[in-house]
Each structure stands twice: as structure tokens, then as C-alpha cells.
C-alpha positions as CSV (number, residue, x, y, z in Angstrom):
1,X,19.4,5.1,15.4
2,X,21.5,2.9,13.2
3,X,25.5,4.8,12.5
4,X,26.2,5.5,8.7
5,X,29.9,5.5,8.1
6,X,30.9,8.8,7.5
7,X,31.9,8.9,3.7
8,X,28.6,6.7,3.2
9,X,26.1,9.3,1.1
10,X,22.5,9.9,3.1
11,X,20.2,7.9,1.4
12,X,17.8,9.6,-0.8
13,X,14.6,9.4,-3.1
14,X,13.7,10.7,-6.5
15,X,10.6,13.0,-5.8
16,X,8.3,10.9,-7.8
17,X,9.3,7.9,-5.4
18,X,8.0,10.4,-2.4
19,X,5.1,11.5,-3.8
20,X,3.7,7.8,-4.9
21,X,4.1,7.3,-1.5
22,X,2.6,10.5,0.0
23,X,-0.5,9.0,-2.0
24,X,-0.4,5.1,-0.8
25,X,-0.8,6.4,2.4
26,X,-3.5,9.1,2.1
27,X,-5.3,6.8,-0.5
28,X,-5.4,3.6,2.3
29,X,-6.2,6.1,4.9
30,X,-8.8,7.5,2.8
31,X,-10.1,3.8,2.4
32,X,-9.9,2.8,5.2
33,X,-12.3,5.3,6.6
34,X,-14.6,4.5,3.8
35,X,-14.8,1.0,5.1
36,X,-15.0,1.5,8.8
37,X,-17.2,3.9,8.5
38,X,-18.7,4.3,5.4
39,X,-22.5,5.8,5.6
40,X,-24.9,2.8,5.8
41,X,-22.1,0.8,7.3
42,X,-20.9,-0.7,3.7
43,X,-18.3,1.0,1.2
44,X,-20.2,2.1,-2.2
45,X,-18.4,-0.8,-4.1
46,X,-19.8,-3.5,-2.4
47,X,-22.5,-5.9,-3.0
48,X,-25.7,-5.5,-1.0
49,X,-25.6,-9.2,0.6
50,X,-21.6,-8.6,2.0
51,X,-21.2,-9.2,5.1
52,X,-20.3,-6.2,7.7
53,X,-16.5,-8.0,9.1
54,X,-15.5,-8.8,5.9
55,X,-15.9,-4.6,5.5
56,X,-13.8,-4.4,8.7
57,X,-11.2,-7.1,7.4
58,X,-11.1,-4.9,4.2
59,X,-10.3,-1.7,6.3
60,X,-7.9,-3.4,8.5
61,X,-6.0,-4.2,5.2
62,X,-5.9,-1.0,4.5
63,X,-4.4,0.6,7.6
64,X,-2.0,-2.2,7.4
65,X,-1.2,-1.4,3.9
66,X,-1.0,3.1,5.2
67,X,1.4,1.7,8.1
68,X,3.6,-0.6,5.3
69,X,4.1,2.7,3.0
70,X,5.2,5.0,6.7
71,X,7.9,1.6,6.8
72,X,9.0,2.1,2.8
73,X,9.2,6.0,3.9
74,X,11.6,4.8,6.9
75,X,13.6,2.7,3.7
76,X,12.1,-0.6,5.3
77,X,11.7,-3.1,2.5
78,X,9.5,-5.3,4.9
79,X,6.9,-2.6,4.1
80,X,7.3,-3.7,0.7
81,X,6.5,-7.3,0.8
82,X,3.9,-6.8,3.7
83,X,2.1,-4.1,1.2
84,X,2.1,-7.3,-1.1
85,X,0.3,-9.7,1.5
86,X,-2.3,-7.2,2.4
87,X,-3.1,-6.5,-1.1
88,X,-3.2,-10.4,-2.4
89,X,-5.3,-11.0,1.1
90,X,-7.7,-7.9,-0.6
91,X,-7.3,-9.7,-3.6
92,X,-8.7,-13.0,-2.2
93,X,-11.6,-11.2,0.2
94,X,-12.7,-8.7,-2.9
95,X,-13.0,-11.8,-5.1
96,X,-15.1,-13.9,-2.4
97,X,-17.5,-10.7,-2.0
98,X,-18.6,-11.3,-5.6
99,X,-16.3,-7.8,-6.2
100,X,-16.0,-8.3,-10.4
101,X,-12.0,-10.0,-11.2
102,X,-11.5,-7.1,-13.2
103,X,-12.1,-4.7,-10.7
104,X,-10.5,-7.0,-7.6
105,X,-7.8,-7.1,-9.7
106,X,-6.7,-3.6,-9.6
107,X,-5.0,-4.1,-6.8
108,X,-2.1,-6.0,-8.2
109,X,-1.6,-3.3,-10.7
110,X,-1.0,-0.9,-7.6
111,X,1.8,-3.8,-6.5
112,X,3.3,-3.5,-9.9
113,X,3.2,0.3,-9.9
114,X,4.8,0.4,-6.7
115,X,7.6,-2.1,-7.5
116,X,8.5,-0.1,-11.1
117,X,8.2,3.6,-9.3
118,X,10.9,2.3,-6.3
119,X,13.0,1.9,-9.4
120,X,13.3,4.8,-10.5
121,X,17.1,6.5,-9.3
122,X,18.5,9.4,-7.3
123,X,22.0,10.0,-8.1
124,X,22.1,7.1,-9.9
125,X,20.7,4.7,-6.7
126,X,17.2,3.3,-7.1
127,X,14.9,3.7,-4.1
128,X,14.5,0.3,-4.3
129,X,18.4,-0.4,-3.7
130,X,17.9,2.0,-0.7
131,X,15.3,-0.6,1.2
132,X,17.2,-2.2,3.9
């Protein structure tokens, strides 16, 4: 446990901040399961002719993306950027899957979402700041 100098104020997070991030991680949990164990072994978005490890690629990415958020919780701005490689990794496996751009692309939206709610400020300090 890292010492905080003593007139240093405890880091905090607007609620909104908290509760995006209560949902990235139930929403890539929720995923994830959907992938690894969906019911006739492939997720309801995908194409027929997919191949079954690309599934389990897609719901590794997604546990990676659950344990990212737990780091942004812990004010790790590592998960930030490794949220971003798992999602542009998605990006790139949707897109060979024959998933539609438009719908693959959704993804980066949820990057963008992310970065713009981290900026929103508790006592006049954006979460964002707060990443070490």
C-alpha cells in the first residue's frame, strides 16, 4: 500500500464515473459468458460459418477488458490503455468474422465513452487526473 502525504486529499470519483464502471465490468462479464458458453457453442451475433476459437479469443477479450475496468477502479490508468488494445483487437477479430463495420464498430464508441465519462470531476479533479 502506497503512503499519501498526509494533507494530500483521498482520491475520489464523481458517481457517474463509478457507475460506468460498475457496468464495464458486469457488461464484459456478461459477454464473456455469452461467448464461452453461449447455447449452441456460438454468441447470437455471429455468423453461422465462424469459427469456435475465434468465440474463445472474443471472450478472452472480454475478461481482459472486466479485469482492465477492476484496474481503472484501483485508479490504474494501465487499465485504460489495455481496455483500448482489447477492444481495437475486438475490433479487428469482429471485422474478420464478417461481423457488419457498423456494428464491429461500436466498440470504439464504448472507448470514447469511457475516455469523455473519466472526465468528468469530483471536487474539481477529473477521474481521469486521478489514474496513476
Amino acid at each position: 500500500m502506497e503512503s499519501t502525504p498526509e494533507n494530500a486529499a483521498p482520491k475520489e470519483r464523481n458517481g457517474i464515473v463509478t457507475a460506468w464502471l460498475l457496468l464495464l465490468l458486469l457488461g464484459n462479464l456478461f459477454v464473456a459468458l455469452i461467448y464461452l458458453v453461449g447455447g449452441d457453442g456460438r454468441p447470437f451475433l455471429a455468423p453461422e460459418e465462424t469459427q469456435y476459437i475465434l468465440f474463445i479469443l472474443l471472450g478472452a477479450l472480454s475478461l481482459a477488458n472486466a479485469y482492465f475496468t477492476i484496474l481503472m477502479v484501483g485508479w490504474k490508468k494501465s487499465g485504460f490503455w489495455g481496455f483500448v488494445i482489447t477492444t481495437m483487437i475486438a475490433l479487428i477479430v469482429n471485422i474478420s468474422i464478417g461481423v457488419p463495420i457498423g456494428r464491429a464498430l461500436i466498440g470504439l464508441f464504448g472507448i470514447a465513452i469511457l475516455y469523455i465519462i473519466l472526465q468528468f470531476p469530483k471536487n474539481n479533479v477529473s477521474a481521469w487526473e486521478n489514474l496513476e
